[in-house]
C-alpha positions in Angstrom: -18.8 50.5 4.1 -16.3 50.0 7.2 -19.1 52.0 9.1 -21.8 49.0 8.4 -19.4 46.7 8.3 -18.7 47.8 11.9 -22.2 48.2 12.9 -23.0 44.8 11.7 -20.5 43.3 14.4 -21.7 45.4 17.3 -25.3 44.0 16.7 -24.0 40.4 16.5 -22.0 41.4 19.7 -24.6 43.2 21.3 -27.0 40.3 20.0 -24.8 37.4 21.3 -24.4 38.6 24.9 -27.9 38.5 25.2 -27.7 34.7 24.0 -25.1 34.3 26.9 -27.4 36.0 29.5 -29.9 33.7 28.9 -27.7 30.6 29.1 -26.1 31.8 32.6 -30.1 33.0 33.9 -30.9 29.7 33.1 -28.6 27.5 34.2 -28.4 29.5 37.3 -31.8 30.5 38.2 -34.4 28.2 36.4 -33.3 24.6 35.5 -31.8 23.7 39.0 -35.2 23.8 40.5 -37.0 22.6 37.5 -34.8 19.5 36.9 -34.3 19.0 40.7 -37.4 17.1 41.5 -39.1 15.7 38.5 -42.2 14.7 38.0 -43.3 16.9 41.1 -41.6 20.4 39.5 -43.3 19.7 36.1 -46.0 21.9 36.9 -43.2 24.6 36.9 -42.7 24.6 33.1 -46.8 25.2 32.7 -45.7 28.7 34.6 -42.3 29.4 33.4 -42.4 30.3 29.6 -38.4 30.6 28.6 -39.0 29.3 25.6 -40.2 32.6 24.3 -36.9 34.3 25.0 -35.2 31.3 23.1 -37.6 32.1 20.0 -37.1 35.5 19.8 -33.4 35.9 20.6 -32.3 33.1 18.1 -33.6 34.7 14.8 -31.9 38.2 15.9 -28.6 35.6 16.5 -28.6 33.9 13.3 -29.7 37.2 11.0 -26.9 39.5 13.0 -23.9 37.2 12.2 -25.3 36.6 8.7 -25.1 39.8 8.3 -22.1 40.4 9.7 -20.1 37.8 7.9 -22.0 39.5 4.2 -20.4 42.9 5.1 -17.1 41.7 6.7 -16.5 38.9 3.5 -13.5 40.9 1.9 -12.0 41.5 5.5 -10.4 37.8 5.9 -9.2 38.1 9.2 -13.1 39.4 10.3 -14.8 36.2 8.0 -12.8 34.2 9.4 -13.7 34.8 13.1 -16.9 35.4 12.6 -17.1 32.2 10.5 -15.7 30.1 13.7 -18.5 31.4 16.2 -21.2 30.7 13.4 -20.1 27.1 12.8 -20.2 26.4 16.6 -23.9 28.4 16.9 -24.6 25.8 13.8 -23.6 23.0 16.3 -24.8 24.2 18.9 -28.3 24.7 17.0 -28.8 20.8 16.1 -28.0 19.3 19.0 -30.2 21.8 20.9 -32.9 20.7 17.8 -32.0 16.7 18.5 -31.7 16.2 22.2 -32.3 19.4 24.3 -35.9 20.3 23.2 -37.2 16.9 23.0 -35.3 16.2 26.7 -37.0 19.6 27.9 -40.5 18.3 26.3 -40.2 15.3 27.8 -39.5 16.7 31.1 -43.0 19.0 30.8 -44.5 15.5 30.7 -43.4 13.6 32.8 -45.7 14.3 35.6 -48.0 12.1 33.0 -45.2 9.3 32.2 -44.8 6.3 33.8 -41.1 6.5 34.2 -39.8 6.8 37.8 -38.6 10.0 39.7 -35.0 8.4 40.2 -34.7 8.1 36.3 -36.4 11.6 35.9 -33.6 13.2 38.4 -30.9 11.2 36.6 -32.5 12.5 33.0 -32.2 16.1 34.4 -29.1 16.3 36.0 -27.3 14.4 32.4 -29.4 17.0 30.5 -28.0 20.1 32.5 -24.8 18.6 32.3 -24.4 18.6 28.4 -26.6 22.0 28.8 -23.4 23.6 30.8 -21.1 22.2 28.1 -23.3 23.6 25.1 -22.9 26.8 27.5 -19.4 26.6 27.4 -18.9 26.3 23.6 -21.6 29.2 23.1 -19.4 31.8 25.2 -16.0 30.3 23.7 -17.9 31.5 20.2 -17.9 34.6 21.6 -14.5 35.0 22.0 -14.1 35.0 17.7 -16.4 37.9 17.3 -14.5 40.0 20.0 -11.5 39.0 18.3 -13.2 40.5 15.1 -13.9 43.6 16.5 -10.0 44.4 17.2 -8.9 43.6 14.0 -7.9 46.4 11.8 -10.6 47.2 8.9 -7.6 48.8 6.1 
C-alpha cells in the first residue's frame, strides 16, 4: 500500500507542475500580447488554442489528487496536506468557472462588441491581474503536496 500510496502523490506532483507550467507560459508568453491591445489582438485567440491544454490538464489534476487523498486517508499528516492544495484547486476552479472564462470569452468577442478599446485594455489588464493572484494561490497549493511527500509513511 505505501508503494501506491506514494505513487499516487508523485502523479499529483508530477501532474500539478504541469498545471503551474501552464500558468507561468501563459502569463508570460500569451496573455500580455493578447490582452494588450483589445479589440485589434482578438483575432489572436481564433489562432491560439490554450484552452485545449486547460481541458486536458485539469481532469488529470482533479482525478490525481483524488486519488491521492483515497490512498493517503489513514496517513493524517498526508490527508491533511493534500486536503489544503484540493480546497484551494476547488477555489481556484469556480472563480476560474464564474469570471475568468466568461472574461476570456468576452475578450474573443470583442472585436464584434461595441465597447471601446480603453475599456477593453482596462478589462484585460484587471483580468491578468486577479489571473497572477489565482497564479499565486495555485503554486502556494503546491507547497502542501511537497510537504506530503516528506512526511513519514509508518
Amino acid at each position: 500500500m505505501t508503494r501506491a500510496r506514494d505513487l499516487s502523490l508523485a502523479i499529483a506532483i508530477v501532474v500539478w507542475a504541469t498545471l503551474l507550467g501552464g500558468i507561468v507560459y501563459s502569463h508570460i508568453v500569451w496573455f500580455p500580447p493578447y490582452l494588450s491591445d483589445l479589440p485589434k489582438t482578438a483575432a489572436l485567440a481564433q489562432t491560439i488554442h490554450d484552452e485545449h491544454f486547460w481541458l486536458a490538464i485539469h481532469p488529470p489534476a482533479i482525478l490525481s489528487l483524488i486519488a491521492a487523498l483515497a490512498l493517503n486517508w489513514k496517513l493524517r499528516r498526508r490527508r491533511n496536506l493534500i486536503a489544503i492544495t484540493m480546497a484551494i484547486y476547488a477555489v481556484a476552479i469556480v472563480t476560474t468557472a464564474l469570471y475568468f472564462v466568461p472574461e476570456l470569452i468576452a475578450f474573443r468577442n470583442s472585436a464584434s462588441s461595441s465597447i471601446a478599446a480603453a475599456e477593453w485594455y482596462v478589462r484585460g489588464q484587471n483580468w491578468q491581474h486577479l489571473s497572477w493572484t489565482r497564479g499565486f494561490f495555485c503554486y502556494v497549493a503546491f507547497i502542501p503536496l511537497l510537504l506530503a511527500w516528506r512526511r513519514e509513511v509508518h
